[in-house]
Structures are given as structure tokens and as C-alpha cells.
C-alpha positions as CSV (number, residue, x, y, z in Angstrom):
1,X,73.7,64.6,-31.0
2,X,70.8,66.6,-29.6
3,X,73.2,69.5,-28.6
4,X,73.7,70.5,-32.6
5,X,71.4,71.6,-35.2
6,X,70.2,68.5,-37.2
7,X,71.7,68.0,-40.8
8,X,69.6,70.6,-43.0
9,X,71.8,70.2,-46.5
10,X,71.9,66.2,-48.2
11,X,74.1,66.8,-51.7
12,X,72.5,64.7,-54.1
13,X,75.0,64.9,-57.1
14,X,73.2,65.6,-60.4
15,X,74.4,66.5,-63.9
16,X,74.7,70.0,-64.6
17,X,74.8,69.6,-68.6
18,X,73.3,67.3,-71.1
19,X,70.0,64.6,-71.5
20,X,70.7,64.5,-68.0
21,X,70.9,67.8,-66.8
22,X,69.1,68.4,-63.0
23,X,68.6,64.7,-62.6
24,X,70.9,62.1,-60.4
25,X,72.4,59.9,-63.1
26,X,73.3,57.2,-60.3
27,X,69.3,56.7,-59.7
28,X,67.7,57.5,-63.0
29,X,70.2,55.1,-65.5
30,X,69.6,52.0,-63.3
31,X,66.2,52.7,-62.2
32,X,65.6,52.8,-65.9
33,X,68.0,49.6,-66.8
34,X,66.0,47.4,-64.0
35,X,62.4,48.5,-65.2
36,X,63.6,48.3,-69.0
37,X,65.5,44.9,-67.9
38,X,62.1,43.5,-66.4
39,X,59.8,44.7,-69.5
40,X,61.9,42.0,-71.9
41,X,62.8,39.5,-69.6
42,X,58.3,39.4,-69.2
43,X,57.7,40.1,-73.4
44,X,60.9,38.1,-74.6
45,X,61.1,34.8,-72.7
46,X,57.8,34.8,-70.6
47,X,57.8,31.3,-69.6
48,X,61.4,31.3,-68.1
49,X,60.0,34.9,-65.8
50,X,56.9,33.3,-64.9
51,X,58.6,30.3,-62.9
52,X,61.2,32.5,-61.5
53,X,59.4,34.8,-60.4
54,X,57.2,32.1,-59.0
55,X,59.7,30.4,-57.5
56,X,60.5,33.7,-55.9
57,X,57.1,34.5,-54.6
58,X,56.6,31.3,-52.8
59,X,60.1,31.2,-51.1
60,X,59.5,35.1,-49.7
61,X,55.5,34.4,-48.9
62,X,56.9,31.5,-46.8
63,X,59.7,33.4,-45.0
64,X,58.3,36.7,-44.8
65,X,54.8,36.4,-44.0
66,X,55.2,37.2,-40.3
67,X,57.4,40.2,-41.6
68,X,55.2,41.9,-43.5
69,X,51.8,41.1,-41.1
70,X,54.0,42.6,-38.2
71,X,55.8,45.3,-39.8
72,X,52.4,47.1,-41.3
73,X,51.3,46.8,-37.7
74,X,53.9,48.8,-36.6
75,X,53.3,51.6,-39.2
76,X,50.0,51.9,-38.3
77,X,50.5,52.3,-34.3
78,X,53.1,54.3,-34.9
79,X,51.5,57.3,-37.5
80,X,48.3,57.0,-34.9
81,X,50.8,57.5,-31.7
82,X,52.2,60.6,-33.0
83,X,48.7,62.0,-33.7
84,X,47.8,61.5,-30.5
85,X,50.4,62.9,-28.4
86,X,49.7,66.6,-28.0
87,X,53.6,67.5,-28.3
88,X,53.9,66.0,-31.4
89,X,50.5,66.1,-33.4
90,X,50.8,69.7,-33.4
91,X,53.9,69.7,-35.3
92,X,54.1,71.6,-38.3
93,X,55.1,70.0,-41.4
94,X,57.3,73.0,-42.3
95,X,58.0,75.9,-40.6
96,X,55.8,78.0,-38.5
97,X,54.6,80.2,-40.8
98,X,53.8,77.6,-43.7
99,X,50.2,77.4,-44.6
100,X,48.7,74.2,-47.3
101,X,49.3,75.1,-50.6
102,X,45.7,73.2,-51.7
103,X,42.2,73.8,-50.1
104,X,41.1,70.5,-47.8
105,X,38.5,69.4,-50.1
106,X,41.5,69.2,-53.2
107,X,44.0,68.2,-50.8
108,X,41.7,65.1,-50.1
109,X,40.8,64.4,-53.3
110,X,44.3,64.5,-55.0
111,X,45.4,62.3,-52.2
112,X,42.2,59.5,-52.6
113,X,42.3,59.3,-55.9
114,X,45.8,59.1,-56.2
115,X,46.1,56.6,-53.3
116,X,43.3,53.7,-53.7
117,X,40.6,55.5,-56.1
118,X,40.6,52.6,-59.0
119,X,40.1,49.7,-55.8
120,X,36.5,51.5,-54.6
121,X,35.1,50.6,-58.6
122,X,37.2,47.4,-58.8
123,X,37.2,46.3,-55.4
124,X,33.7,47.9,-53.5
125,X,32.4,45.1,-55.7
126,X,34.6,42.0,-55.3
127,X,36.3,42.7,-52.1
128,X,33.1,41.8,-49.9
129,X,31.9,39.1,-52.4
130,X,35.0,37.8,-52.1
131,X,35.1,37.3,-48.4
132,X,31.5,36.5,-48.1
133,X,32.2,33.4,-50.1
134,X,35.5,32.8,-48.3
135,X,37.0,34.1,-44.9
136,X,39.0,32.9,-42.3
137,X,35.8,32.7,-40.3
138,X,34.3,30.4,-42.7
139,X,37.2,28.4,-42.7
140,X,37.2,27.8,-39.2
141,X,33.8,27.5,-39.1
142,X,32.4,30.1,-37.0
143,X,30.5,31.0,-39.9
144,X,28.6,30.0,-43.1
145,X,29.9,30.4,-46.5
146,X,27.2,33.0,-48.7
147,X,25.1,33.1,-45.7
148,X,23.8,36.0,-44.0
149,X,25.5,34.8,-40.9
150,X,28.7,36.2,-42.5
151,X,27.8,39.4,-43.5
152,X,29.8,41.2,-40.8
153,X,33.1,38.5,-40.9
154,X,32.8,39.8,-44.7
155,X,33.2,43.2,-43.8
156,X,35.9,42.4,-41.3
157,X,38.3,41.3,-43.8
158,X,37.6,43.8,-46.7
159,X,37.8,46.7,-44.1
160,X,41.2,45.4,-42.7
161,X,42.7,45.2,-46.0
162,X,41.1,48.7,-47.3
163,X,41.0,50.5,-44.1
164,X,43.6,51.5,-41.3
165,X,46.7,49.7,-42.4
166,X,46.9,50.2,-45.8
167,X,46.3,54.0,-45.4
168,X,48.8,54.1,-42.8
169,X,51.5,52.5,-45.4
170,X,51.3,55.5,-47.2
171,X,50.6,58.1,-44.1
172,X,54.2,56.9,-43.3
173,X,56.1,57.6,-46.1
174,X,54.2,60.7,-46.5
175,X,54.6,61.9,-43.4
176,X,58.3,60.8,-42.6
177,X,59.5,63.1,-46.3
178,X,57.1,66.1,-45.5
179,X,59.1,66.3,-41.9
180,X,62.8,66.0,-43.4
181,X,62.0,68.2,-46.0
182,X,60.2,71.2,-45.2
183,X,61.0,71.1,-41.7
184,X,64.8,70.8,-42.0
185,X,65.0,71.5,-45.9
186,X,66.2,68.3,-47.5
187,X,65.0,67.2,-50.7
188,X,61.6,65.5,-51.4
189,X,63.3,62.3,-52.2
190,X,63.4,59.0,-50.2
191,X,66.6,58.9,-49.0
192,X,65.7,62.1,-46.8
193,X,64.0,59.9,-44.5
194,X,66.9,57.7,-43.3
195,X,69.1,60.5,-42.7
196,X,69.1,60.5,-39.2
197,X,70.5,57.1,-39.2
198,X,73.1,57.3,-41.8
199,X,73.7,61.3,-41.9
200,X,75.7,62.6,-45.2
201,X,76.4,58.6,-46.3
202,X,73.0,59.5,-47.9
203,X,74.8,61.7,-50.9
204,X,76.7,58.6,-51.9
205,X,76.3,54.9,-53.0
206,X,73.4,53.6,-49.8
207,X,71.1,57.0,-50.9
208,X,71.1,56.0,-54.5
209,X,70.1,52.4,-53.5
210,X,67.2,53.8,-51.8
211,X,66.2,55.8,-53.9
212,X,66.5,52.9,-56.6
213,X,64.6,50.7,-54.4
214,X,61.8,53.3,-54.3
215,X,61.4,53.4,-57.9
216,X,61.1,50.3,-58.5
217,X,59.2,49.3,-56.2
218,X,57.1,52.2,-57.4
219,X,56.9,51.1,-60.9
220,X,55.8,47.7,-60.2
221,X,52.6,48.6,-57.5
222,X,51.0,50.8,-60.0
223,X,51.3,48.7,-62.5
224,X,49.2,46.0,-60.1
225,X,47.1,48.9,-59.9
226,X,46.6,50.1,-63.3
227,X,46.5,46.4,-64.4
228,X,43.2,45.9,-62.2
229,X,41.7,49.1,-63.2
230,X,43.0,48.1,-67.3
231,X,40.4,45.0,-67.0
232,X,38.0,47.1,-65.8
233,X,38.1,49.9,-68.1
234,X,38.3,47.3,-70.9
235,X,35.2,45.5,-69.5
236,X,33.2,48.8,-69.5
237,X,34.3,49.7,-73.0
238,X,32.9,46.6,-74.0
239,X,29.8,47.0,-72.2
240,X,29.0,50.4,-73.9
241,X,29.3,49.3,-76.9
242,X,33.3,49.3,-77.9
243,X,32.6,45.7,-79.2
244,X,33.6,42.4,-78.8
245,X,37.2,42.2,-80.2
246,X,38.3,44.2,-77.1
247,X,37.7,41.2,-75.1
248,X,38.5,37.2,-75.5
249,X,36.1,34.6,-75.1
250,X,35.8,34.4,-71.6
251,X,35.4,37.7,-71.5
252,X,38.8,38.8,-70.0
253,X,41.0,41.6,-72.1
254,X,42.5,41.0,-75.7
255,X,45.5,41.8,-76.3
256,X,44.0,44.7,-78.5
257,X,41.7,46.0,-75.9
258,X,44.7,46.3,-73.4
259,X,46.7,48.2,-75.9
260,X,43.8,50.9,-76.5
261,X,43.5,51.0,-73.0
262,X,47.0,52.0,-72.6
263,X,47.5,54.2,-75.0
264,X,43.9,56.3,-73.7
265,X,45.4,56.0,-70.2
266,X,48.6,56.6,-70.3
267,X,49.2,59.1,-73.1
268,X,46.4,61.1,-71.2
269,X,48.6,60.7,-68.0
270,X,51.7,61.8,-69.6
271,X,50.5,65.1,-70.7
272,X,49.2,65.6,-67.7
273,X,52.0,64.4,-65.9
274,X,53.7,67.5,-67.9
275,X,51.6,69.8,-66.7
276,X,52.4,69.4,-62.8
277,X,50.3,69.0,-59.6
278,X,48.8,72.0,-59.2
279,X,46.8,71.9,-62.9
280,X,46.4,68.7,-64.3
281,X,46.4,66.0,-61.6
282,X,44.5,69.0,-59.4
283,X,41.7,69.6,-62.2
284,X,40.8,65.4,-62.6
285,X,41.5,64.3,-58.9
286,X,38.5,67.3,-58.2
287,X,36.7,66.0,-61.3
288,X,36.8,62.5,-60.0
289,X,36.0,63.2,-57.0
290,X,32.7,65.1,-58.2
291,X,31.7,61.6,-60.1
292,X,33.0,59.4,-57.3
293,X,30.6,60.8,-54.7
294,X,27.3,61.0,-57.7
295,X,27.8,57.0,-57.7
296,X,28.0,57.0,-54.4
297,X,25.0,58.6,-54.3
298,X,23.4,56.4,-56.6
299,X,23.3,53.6,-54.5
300,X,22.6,55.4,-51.6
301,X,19.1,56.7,-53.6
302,X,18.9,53.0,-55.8
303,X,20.9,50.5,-54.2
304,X,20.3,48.2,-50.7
305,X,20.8,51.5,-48.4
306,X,19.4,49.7,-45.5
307,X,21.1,46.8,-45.7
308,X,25.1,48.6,-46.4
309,X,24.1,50.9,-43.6
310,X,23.8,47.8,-41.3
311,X,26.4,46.0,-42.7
312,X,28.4,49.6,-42.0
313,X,27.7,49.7,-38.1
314,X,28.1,45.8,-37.8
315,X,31.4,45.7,-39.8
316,X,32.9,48.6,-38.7
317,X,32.5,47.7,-35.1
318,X,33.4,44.1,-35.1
319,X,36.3,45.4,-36.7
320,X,37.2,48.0,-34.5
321,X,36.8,45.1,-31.5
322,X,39.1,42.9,-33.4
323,X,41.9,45.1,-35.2
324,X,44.2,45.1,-32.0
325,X,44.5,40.8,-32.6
326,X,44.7,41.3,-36.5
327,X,47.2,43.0,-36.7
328,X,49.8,40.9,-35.4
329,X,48.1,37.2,-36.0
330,X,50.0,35.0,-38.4
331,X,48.8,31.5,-38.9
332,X,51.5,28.9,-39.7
333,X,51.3,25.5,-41.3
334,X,50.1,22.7,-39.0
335,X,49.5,20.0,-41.3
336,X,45.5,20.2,-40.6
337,X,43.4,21.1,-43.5
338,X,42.2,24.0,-41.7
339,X,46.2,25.3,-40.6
340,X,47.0,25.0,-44.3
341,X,43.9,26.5,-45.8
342,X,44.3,29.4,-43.5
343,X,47.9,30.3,-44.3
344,X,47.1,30.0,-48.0
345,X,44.3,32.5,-47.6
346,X,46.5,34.6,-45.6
347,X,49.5,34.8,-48.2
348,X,46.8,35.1,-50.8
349,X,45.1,38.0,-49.3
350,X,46.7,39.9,-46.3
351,X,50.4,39.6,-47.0
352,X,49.2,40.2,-50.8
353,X,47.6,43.7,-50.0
354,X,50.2,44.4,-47.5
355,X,52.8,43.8,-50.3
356,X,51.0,45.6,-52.4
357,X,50.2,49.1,-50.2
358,X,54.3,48.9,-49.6
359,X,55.3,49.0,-53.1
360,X,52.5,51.9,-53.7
361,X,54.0,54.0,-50.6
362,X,57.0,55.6,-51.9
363,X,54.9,57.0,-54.9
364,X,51.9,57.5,-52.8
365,X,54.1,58.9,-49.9
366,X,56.1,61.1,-51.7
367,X,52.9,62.5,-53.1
368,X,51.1,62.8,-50.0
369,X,54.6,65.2,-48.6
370,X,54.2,66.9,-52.2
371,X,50.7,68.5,-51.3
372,X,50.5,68.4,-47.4
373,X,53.6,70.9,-46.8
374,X,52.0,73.4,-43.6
375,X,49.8,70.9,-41.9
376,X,50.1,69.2,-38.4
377,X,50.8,65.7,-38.2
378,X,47.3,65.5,-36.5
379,X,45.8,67.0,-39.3
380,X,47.5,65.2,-41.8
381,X,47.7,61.6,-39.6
382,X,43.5,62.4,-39.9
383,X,43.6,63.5,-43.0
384,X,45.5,60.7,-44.7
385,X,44.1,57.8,-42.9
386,X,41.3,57.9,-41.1
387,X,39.1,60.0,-43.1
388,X,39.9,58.0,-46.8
389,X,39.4,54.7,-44.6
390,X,36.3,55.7,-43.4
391,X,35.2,56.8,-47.4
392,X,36.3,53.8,-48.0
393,X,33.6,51.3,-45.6
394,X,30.8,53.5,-47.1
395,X,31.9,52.4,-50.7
396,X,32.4,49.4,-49.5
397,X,28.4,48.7,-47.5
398,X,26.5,50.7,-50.0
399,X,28.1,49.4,-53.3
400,X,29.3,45.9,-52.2
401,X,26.4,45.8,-49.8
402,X,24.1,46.1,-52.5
403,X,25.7,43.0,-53.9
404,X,25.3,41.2,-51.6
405,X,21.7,41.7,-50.8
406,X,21.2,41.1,-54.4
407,X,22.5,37.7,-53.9
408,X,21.1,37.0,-50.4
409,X,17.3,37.3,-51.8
410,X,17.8,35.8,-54.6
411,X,17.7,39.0,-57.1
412,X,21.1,38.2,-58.3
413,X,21.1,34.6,-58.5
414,X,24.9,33.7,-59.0
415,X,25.6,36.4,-62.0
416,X,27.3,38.9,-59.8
417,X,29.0,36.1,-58.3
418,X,30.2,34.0,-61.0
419,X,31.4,37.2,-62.8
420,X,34.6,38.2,-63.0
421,X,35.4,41.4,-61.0
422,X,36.5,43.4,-63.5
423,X,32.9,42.9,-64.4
424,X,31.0,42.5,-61.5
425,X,30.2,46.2,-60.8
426,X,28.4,46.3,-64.8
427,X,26.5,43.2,-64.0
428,X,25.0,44.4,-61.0
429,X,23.5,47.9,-62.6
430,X,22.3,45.7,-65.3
431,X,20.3,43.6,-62.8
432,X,19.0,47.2,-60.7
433,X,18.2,49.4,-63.6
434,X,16.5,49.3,-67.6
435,X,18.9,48.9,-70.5
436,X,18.9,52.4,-71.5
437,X,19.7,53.7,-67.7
438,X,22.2,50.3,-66.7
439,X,24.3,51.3,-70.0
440,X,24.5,55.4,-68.9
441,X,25.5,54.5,-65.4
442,X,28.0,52.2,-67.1
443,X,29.1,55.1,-69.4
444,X,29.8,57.2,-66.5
445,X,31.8,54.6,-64.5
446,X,34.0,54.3,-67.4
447,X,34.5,57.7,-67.8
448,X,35.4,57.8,-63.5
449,X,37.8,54.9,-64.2
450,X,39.6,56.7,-66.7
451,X,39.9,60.1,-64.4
452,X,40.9,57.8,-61.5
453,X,43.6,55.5,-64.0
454,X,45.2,58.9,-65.3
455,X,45.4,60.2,-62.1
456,X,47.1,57.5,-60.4
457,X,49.5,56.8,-63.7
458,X,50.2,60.6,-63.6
459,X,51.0,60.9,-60.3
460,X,53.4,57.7,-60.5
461,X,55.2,59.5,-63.3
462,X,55.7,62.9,-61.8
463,X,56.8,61.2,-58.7
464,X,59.4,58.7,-60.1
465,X,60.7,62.2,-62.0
466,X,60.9,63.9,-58.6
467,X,62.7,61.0,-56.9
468,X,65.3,60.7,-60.3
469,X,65.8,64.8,-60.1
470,X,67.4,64.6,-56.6
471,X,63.7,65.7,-55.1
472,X,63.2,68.3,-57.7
473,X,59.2,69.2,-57.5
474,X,58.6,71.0,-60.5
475,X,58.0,69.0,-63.6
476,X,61.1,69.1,-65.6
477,X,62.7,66.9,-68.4
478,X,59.7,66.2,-70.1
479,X,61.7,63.7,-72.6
480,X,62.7,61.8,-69.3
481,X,58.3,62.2,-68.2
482,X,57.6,60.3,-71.3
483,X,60.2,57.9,-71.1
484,X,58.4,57.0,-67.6
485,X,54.9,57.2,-69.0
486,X,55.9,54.5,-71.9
487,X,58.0,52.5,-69.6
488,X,55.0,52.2,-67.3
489,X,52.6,51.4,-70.3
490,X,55.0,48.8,-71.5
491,X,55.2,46.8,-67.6
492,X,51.5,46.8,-67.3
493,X,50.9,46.1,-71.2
494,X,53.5,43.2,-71.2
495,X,53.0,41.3,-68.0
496,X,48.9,41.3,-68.9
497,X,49.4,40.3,-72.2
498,X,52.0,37.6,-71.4
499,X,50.8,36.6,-67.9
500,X,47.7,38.1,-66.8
501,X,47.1,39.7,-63.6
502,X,49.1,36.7,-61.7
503,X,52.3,37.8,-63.6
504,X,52.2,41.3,-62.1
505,X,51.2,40.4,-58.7
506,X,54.0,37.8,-58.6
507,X,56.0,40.6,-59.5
508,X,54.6,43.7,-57.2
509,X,54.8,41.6,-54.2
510,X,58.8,40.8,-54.5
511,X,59.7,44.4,-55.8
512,X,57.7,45.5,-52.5
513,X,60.2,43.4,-50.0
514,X,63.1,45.7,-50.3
515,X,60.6,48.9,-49.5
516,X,59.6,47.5,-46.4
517,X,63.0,47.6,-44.8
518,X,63.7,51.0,-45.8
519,X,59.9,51.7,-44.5
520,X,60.9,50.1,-41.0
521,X,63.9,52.4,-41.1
522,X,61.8,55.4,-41.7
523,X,59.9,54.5,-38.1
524,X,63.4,54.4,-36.1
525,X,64.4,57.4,-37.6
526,X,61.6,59.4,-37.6
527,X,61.1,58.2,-34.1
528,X,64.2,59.2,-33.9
529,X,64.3,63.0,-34.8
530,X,61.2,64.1,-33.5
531,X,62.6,63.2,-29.9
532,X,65.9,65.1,-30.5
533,X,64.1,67.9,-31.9
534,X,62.1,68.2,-28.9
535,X,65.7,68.0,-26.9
536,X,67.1,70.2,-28.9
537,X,63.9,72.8,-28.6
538,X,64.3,72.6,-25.1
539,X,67.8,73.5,-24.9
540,X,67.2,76.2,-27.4
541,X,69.1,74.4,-30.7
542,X,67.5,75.1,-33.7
543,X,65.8,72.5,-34.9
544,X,63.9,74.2,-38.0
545,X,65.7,75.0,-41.5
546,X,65.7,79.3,-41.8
């Protein structure tokens, strides 16, 4: 009812006494069973997880496809409606008074390297080699496979899946807690979101779900993330001279290089997990921020300038033309070689990176409500995806754009290509630069992988501790911190040692289906409450927590 003051208190029951003290026992023991539960399913009988879990992923990539196309469509229109509309982009996320707690330029850089920083080294790379090998538009044939003719269709894909939509994943979880909890005081948990629909049910059994949802779903996209950036980091170790035994024969991660990898990474992200947002994870998001945009710089000086610049304008406005009809457009089996091959490349490409975005939102989301309290939703709504998706094509022209080039005139040959892309990004500054100079550029990309893999591992952490303390922001239970560090260590180290990367994507993408109804549910009732709040503001209710 619009004629009442909205609910302002949500009782999450938490222990008052013991290992548990200030955290909700009915979210933290089972989000802990299930993640504990999946680590020796994986290490203990990996053959049996890896067909069910296959089995699994092709059953919910069949029926769900449409879903998850259609649903981060809606997201996306719906964070860039409220922006737009003068009543509700100038909505305050918090009270009146509330200024931002962090400057722009940390406020952006906590919330890009948090959100997608490890993709523009892994990813900048691959993503438009990828696609310029193999597109929808090639498969159709309306263009030509590693031809210049599909530069731009290139860019069209790799911008889709690193642009808009997947910011907008995040924006919405991000945006739907920072309004229930610092405009009407609920706590920075999950379940906040819904509680227009389901009201005080939230204290009991269907809030811990969500919250249990959330956490899981948590655990398992930054671990796809983490494992991506794990090959990486291992692959530049080995380049600077770490050695050969952190790698196997073909060049992929040993199991010993994955375990030194983790232990760097995550016992780094731990402590500064411990040490909260406004120190740690403030100091290295600003540090990687610093070495994100002297690479960037780099091949802006170095690198095929031009030719990314052109790609840029091209790519960026083909796919401005054409996002309104990707969005929604789900191709279907037809029998044809051409049907089949383009809902294979679908499920292996856009439903795989909308999957993946989902099951990063609630840590993500939470995160982004955790440092943008005292901001307008235009402000933030600009803030949290157009600006990083714009960052984002740059990397994207001017890194993978140099790539590219490389390979168009014949520079490159096939060895970016027929790299791996944990490796392709090393290869190519060995083919621009001398030895000496290829193998300090590669020493500082490792050392901007490891900022940007402790940042997003810390992050995770703190933000799974938040959710299990019934919203609690300040770091607290440090045992409970570590438990979440080693958990995390032990997901991404055991599905990459047992199964590779396939494992944990298999993985990511189911934990992620759960998330996207409670996401759906955060755009009705979001919707929701900001059109009885401005009902209620017109007929003088209060509408804002005191």
C-alpha cells in the first residue's frame, strides 16, 4: 500500500554468542556445506561431476537459452530507463544529505577492477580474435572468416558480450540493494531487494534461500574468473622466467603452477580482504588502475593506433545500430548446418557470458551498493555502465586491434592466433618489441594481473562475509574471511586441476540459473517501489528511513 510508509526494518536472525556470533547461521552453514559439498564431489570422484554436470549444462543451455538472452535484455532497458527519466535519475541512493564515501576516480576504479578487470588482459586479446575467426556473420556468410571484411562484425560481438549488457547485470543488483538499503535502511544483503514482493517473509526460510543462492552463485563466477586470469598469471610467470615446471607440455598450467598461483593470489586477497574496502581493496583497485591505463597507453604510443581507432568508430557504431535486434534474437535449431552452427555458437558464447555476468552480479552488485551509497541513479546508471563499457571498446580496438593488424599484414603470421589466450597477449609484445623490452612489459602485466586477481578474489570474500553477517559491512569474523579465501582457492584449484577451464564453466553457468530469477524479481520490485515512493511522496508519506 502506497498510503503507509514502506517496510524500513527486515530481522535477519543471527547468533549473538559463539564461532558464529553476528553472522546468520541459516545462510553461512549451508552456503558453506554446498561450496564445501561441490569442492569434493570435483577433487574426489571427478569423472562422475564432469558428466553430471554436463548433462546438466546441456539440458539448461537447451531450455533456457531464450531465458537468459531475453531476461539480460530486460536488465539492461530497465537500469537505462530509470536514468533517463528525470523523476527518477535524480534519486538519491540514500538520504538527502548523503554524499559518496569515495572520490569518482576510486569509486571507478574499485568498481572496474572488481567488475571485469582480469577480462581486458585475458580477453582484449582473444575476445576479437575469437570472433574475427568465427561470428555469426561468418557463419551466415555475410562475411569472410580472418578477413578484413570482418573487422567490424568482430567488434560487434566482443562489444555485445563486454559492453552494455553485461555491465547492466551488475548495475542491477547494485543499484536495486543501494536503494533498499540506504534509502529505507535494510541490510546490504540480497534478500533486501525482494522485499517489496514478499515483505517480512524475507526474515525467515525464502530470505535465507536467497541469500544462499547468491552465494553460491557468487562463489562459482569468480572462480570462472579467477580460473581465466590463474592461466594467465601462470603463463606470464612462465614467460619471465618462473620456469618450465609451472606449465605442462602444451603449455597450459601444471598442477604446481596453479597451486603457486593460488596461494600468491589468494593469501594476498585474504589479508586484504581483512583489511576492508576503504584500505586494502581501495589502495590496489587505484594501483591497478594506474598500470591499467600505462598499458593502455602503450599500445596507444606502440601498438596499431590507427587501425583500433577505426575499428573503434566502425564497431562501436554498427553496434549501436544493431543492439536493439541483439538483444532479444535467439536462434533455434532448424536442422540446417547453418541453424545448428548458429545455436551452438550462441550457447557457447552469448548465453555463456550472460551466465556468467549473472553469477558475478550478486558479488559485483553488492559491491557496487557498498561504495556508491549518496549518488543518483543517473550518476551511478552512468557510472556503472556506460563509462566501464566504453573503457572497455578502447581495450578492446587498441589492444585486440593491434592483433589483429598483426595478423592482417602478415606481421603475426598465425602465432597470436594459434596461441592459447592465456598466452596470446605475451606473444604479441614479443612479436612488437626486443627481448629485453617484450619481457619488462610482460613483467609488468603480471604484476597488473595479480593487482586485478586479488582485487576481484578480495572483493568476493568480503562480499560473501557481508551477505553471511545479515548485511554487516565492516569486516568481521576474520576466521570465517579465511574460511572463504581457502574455500574459494580450493573451487578454482580443484576444478582446474581435475577438469580445466570446461569444468568450471560447466559449473558457473548452472549455479548462475537460480540468480537470474531472483534478478528478474529485483526488476518487478524495484519497479515496484520507486512508483509507490513517488505515490507516497506525493501524498506526503514518508518514504525515506530517519
Amino acid at each position: 500500500m502506497a498510503d503507509k510508509p514502506p517496510l524500513m526494518q527486515l530481522d535477519i536472525p543471527t547468533a549473538d554468542r559463539g564461532f558464529y556470533s553476528g553472522f546468520a547461521k541459516s545462510v553461512a552453514i549451508p552456503s558453506k556445506i554446498l561450496v564445501s559439498a561441490l569442492i569434493v564431489w570435483a577433487i574426489t570422484v571427478p569423472e562422475n561431476a564432469a558428466a553430471v554436470l554436463n548433462a546438466l549444462n546441456g539440458a539448461m543451455l537447451k531450455s533456457f537459452a531464450s531465458w537468459y538472452i531475453w531476461v539480460v535484455a530486460l536488465f539492461l532497458v530497465l537500469c537505462v530507463g530509470l536514468a533517463l527519466v528525470p523523476a527518477t535519475g535524480r534519486l538519491n541512493l540514500g538520504r538527502p544529505e548523503d554524499r559518496p564515501e569515495f572520490s569518482r576516480f576510486s569509486w571507478f576504479s574499485m568498481m572496474f577492477g572488481a567488475g571485469i578487470g582480469i577480462g581486458m588482459l585475458t580477453f582484449a586479446t582473444a575476445e576479437p580474435m575469437y570472433h574475427f575467426a568465427i561470428n555469426p556473420n561468418v557463419i551466415i556468410g555475410e562475411t569472410t572468416a580472418s578477413a578484413a571484411d570482418n573487422v567490424t562484425a568482430a567488434y560487434v560481438w566482443s562489444f555485445l558480450h563486454w559492453g552494455f549488457s553485461a555491465w547492466a547485470c551488475y548495475a542491477l543488483v547494485g543499484l536495486s540493494l543501494a536503494y533498499f538499503s540506504y534509502r529505507r535502511n535494510l541490510p546490504l544483503t540480497v534478500r533486501s531487494a525482494l522485499t517489496p514482493l514478499f515483505g517480512k517473509r524475507l526474515s525467515g526460510p525464502v530470505g535465507h534461500v536467497v541469500d544462499i543462492v547468491a552465494v553460491v552463485a557468487t562463489i562459482l563466477g569468480v572462480a570462472q574468473t579467477l580460473g581465466f586470469g590463474v592461466e594467465q598469471f601462470v603463463a606470464g610467470l612462465n614467460r619471465v622466467g618462473f620456469g618450465d615446471w609451472i606449465v605442462t607440455v602444451d603449455g597450459k598450467p601444471s598442477s604446481a603452477g596453479v597451486v603457486v598461483a593460488l596461494v600468491v593470489i589468494l593469501g594476498a586477497s585474504t589479508l586484504s580482504a581483512l583489511s576492508g574496502v576503504g584500505k586494502g581493496i581501495k589502495w590496489l583497485s587505484n594501483m591497478n588502475m594506474g598500470l591499467s591505463f600505462f598499458l593502455l597507453a602503450f599500445f596507444a604510443l606502440f601498438g596499431s593506433t590507427f587501425f583500433g581507432l577505426g575499428a573503434l568508430a566502425s564497431g562501436l557504431g554498427a553496434y549501436l545500430m544493431e543492439l536493439p535486434k541483439l538483444l532479444v534474437t535467439v536462434w533455434h535449431a532448424d536442422g540446417t548446418e547453418t541453424g545448428d552452427a548458429l545455436v551452438s555458437w550462441q550457447g557457447g558464447w552469448s548465453v555463456f557470458y550472460w551466465a556468467w555476468w549473472i553469477a558475478f552480479a550478486p558479488f559485483v552488485g553488492v559491491f557496487l551498493a557498498r561504495i556508491s551509497r549518496g549518488r543518483s541513479i543517473r550518476e551511478y546508471v552512468l557510472g556503472a555502465i556506460i563509462v566501464p563499457s566504453l573503457m572497455c571498446f578502447v581495450w578492446f580496438t587498441l589492444v585486440g586491434g593491434t592483433a589483429i593488424d598483426m595478423t592482417l599484414n602478415g606481421t603475426a603470421g598465425d602465432a597470436i592466433s594459434g596461441a592459447g589466450q592465456e598466452s596470446q597477449l605475451f606473444v604479441m609484445l614479443d612479436l612488437m618489441l626486443s627481448s629485453g623490452l617484450a619481457w619488462a612489459m610482460a613483467a609488468i602485466v603480471v604484476v597488473l594481473l595479480l593487482t586485478y586477481l586479488v582485487t576481484t578474489a578480495d572483493s568476493a570474500i568480503l562480499i560473501v562475509n557481508t551477505i553471511n553477517a545479515a548485511g554487516e559491512e565492516s569486516p568481521k569474523g576474520r576466521l570465517h574471511i579465511i574460511f572463504w579465501g581457502l574455500a574459494l582457492s580450493l573451487v578454482v584449484g580443484g576444478l582446474l586441476i581435475v577438469g580445466g577451464l570446461d569444468a568450471i564453466k560447466t559449473a558457473m553457468v548452472i549455479g548462475a540459473l537460480p540468480f537470474s530469477f531472483v534478478m528478474f524479481l529485483m526488476c518487478v520490485a524495484l519497479t515496484k517501489a520507486i512508483i509507490k515512493d513517488a505515490i507516497r511522496d506525493r501524498n506526503g508519506v514518508r518514504s525515506l528511513h530517519v
